[in-house]
N, C-alpha and C positions, 0 to 999 in steps of 0.2 A: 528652686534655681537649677537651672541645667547646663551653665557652660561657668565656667572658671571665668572669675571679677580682676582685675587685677587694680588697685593702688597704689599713684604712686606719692611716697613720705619724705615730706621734706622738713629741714628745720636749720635754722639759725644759718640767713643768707647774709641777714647782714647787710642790706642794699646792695647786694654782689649781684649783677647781670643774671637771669637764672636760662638764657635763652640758649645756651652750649651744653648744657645740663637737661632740658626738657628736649633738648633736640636728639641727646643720649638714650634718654628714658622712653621716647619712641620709637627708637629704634629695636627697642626691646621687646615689642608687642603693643599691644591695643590697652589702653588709660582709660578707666571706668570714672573713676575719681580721683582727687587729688587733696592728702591732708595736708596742710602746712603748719608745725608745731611752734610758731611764734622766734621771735628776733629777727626781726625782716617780712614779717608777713603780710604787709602791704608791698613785695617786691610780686605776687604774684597777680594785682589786681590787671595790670597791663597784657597778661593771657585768658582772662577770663574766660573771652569769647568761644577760645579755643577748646577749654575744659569746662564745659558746663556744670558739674558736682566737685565743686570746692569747700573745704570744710578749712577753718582756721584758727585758732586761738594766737592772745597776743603774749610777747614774755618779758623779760627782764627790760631789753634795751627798746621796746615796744612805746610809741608816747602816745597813738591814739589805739579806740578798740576798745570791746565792752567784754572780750570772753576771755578769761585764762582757763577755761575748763568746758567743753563741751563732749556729749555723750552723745552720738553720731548712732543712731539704728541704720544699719545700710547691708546690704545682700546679705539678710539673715543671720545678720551679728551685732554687737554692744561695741563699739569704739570708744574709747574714753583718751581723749584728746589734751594733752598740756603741756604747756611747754616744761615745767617738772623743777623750775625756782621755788615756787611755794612748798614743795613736796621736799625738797634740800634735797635732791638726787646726787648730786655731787659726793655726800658722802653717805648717801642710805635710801635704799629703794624701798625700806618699809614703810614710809607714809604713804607712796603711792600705792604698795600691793596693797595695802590696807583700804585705801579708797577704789581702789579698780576693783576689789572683795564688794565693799558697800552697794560700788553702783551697778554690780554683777555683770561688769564688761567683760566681754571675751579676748578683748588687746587691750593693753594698756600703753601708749605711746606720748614717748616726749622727746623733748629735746635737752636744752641749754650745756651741756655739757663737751659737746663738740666730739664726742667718742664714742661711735658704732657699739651697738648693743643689741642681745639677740637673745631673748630665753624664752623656756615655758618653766613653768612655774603653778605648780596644784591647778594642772589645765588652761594655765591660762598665759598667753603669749605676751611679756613686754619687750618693747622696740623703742629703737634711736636709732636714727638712722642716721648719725653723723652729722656733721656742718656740710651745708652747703655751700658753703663760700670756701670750702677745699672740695667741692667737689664732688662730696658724700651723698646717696641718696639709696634708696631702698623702693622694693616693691613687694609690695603685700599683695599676696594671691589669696581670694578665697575659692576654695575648690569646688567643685559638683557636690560631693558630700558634705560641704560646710566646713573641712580642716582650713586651718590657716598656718601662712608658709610664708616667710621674708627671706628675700633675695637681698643682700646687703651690694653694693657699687661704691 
């Protein structure tokens, strides 16, 4: 890979309009991808066209949809994608490092909590990128050398 990716991560819209929000996030630079960490994640089917590489899982308040977990290989990395209700992140992020450990992701990213989060962690970066339906969203860059870096909004 030779030019820096950029992703942008969304989670918990909530059937909130996402089009003031994507209108923000390009502003920002050029969108390789787009993850959506579930609770609204049929709000982003109406841009599709626009974003060709969308990645989704569904969450809590989700009624259709077959993924609560998917492992995303994309610009030379492991994405391990959830909305993070199974995982009880609300009050303990060790079932997830423990699974993002298993499936040997290099991000591990969720949602349902509606509160921005940002670490690394024995090399390995997990993300929340906030609710969307306040507003919240991030952008994950992967670099030329392959580092990974969120920008929180």
């Amino acid at each position: 890979m030779n030019t820096q990716k950029r992703i942008l991560v969304l989670s918990d819209s909530h059937g909130y309009s996402l089009s003031n929000l994507l209108m923000k996030a390009e502003t920002l630079g050029r969108i390789d991808a787009v993850f959506h960490l579930g609770d609204g994640h049929r709000d982003m089917d109406r841009y599709l066209a626009e974003f060709p590489s969308v990645y989704r899982v569904i969450g809590n308040c989700d009624f259709c949809g077959d993924d609560r977990e998917v492992l995303v290989p994309l610009f030379g990395k492991r994405f391990l994608l959830t909305h993070g209700h199974a995982y009880h992140v609300k009050s303990t992020l060790s079932l997830l490092k423990s699974r993002a450990h298993e499936t040997e992701a290099d991000c591990a990213l969720f949602g349902h909590t509606h509160t921005p989060y940002n670490e690394y962690d024995s090399g390995r970066l997990y993300l929340n990128p906030g609710a969307a339906c306040e507003g919240r969203f991030s952008i994950l860059r992967v670099e030329k050398n392959g580092d990974l870096y969120a920008e929180m909004y």
